[in-house]
C-alpha positions as CSV (number, residue, x, y, z in Angstrom):
1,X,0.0,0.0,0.0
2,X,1.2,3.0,-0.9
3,X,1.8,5.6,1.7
4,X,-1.0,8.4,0.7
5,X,-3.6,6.1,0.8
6,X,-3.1,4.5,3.6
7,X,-5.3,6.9,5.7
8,X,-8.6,6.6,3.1
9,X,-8.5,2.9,2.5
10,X,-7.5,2.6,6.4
11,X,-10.9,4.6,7.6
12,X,-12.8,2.4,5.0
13,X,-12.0,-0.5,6.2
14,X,-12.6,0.5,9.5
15,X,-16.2,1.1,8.5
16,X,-16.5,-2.0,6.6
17,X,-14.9,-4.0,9.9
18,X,-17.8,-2.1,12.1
19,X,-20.5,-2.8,9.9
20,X,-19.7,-6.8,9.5
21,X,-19.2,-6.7,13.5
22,X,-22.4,-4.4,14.3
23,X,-24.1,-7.9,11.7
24,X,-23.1,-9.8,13.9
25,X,-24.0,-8.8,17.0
26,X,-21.9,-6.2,18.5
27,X,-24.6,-4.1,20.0
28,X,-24.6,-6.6,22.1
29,X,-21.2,-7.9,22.5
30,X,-18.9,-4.5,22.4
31,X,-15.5,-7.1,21.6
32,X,-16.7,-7.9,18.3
33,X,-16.6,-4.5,17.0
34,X,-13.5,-4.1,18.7
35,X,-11.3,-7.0,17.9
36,X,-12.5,-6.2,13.9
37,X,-11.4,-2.8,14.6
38,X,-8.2,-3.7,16.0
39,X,-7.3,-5.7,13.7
40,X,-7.6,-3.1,11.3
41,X,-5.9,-0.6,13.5
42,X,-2.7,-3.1,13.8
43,X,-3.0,-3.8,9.8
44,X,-3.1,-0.1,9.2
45,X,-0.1,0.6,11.7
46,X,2.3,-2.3,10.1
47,X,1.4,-1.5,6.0
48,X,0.9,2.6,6.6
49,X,2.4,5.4,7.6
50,X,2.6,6.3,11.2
51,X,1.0,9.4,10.9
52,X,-1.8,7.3,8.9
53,X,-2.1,4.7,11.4
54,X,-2.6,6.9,14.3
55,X,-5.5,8.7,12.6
56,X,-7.5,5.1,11.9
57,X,-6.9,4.3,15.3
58,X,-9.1,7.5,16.4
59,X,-11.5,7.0,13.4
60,X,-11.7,3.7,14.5
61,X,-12.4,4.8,18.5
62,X,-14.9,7.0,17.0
63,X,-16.4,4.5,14.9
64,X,-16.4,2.2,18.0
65,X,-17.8,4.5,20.9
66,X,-20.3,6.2,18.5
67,X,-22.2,3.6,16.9
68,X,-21.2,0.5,19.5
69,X,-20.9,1.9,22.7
70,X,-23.7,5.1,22.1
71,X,-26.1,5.2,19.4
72,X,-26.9,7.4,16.4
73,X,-23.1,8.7,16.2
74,X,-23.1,10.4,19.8
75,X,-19.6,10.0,21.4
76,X,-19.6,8.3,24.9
77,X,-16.5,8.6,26.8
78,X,-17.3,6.5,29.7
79,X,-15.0,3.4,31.3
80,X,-15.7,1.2,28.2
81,X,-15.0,4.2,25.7
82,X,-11.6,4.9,27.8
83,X,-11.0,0.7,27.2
84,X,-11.4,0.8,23.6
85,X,-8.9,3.5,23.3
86,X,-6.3,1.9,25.2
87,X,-6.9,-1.7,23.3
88,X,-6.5,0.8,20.0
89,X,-3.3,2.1,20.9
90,X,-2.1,-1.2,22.0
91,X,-3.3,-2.7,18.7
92,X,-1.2,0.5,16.9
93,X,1.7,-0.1,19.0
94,X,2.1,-3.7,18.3
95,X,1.3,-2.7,14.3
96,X,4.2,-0.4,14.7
97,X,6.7,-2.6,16.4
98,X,5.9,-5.0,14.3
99,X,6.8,-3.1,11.0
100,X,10.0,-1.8,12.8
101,X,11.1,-5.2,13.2
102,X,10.3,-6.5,9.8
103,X,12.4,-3.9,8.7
104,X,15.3,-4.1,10.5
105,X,15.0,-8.2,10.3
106,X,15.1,-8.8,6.4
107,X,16.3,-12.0,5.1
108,X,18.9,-11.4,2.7
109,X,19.1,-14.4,0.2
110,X,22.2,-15.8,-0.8
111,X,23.7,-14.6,-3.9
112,X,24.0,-17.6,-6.4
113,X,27.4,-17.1,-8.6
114,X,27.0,-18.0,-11.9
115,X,31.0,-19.1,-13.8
116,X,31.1,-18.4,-16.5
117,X,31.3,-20.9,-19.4
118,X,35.6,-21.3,-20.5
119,X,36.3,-20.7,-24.4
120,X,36.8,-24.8,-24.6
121,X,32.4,-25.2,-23.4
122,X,31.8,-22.4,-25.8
123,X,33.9,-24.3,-28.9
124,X,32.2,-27.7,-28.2
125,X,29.2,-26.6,-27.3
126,X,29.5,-24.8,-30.9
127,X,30.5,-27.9,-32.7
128,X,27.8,-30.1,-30.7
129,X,24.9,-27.5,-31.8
130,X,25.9,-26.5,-35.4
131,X,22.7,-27.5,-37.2
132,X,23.9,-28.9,-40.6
């Protein structure tokens, strides 16, 4: 993913995550939106920028505490709300960490040498192949 749009397809896949969780019940169970969210949070913190990654990690609080938590879009900031934050920024931590040591941890592959071929291969291999 390219780094300028990381934020855009980071916020809509934060919105897709919330609406297959809020399918599935998490009007009821708050930890379904919030492990989908998460896992978009720490997706969007390993592929993105950081400056990216921390802005889908509030959209996705938003998203999570105004459509889960309270209804119609109205921000709660009660004990759960405060929760959900800190799983966010644990899930953008980890994404972060995690991209820091991929990049400092790269495999380098062995580089194969290829010889190559002496001038008495190239003369038989030129007498072998000579089409008549």
């Amino acid at each position: 993913m390219t780094e300028g749009f990381g934020f855009p397809f980071g916020c809509v896949a934060a919105v897709a995550a919330l609406i297959v969780a809020d399918l599935a019940g998490a009007t009821g169970h708050p930890w379904y939106a919030l492990v989908t969210l998460g896992s978009v949070v720490l997706a969007a913190a390993y592929r993105s920028s950081p400056a990216a990654a921390t802005g889908i990690a509030v959209v996705a609080w938003a998203l999570h505490t105004g459509f889960v938590l309270g209804r119609l879009g109205s921000l709660v900031f009660d004990a759960p709300a405060r929760l959900a934050a800190f799983v966010l920024a644990c899930a953008l931590v980890t994404g972060a960490l995690a991209r820091a040591a991929a990049s400092t941890l790269q495999v380098r592959k062995p580089s194969l040498r290829v010889r190559e071929p002496t001038v008495r291969v190239r003369e038989f291999a030129g007498r072998i192949l000579r089409v008549p």
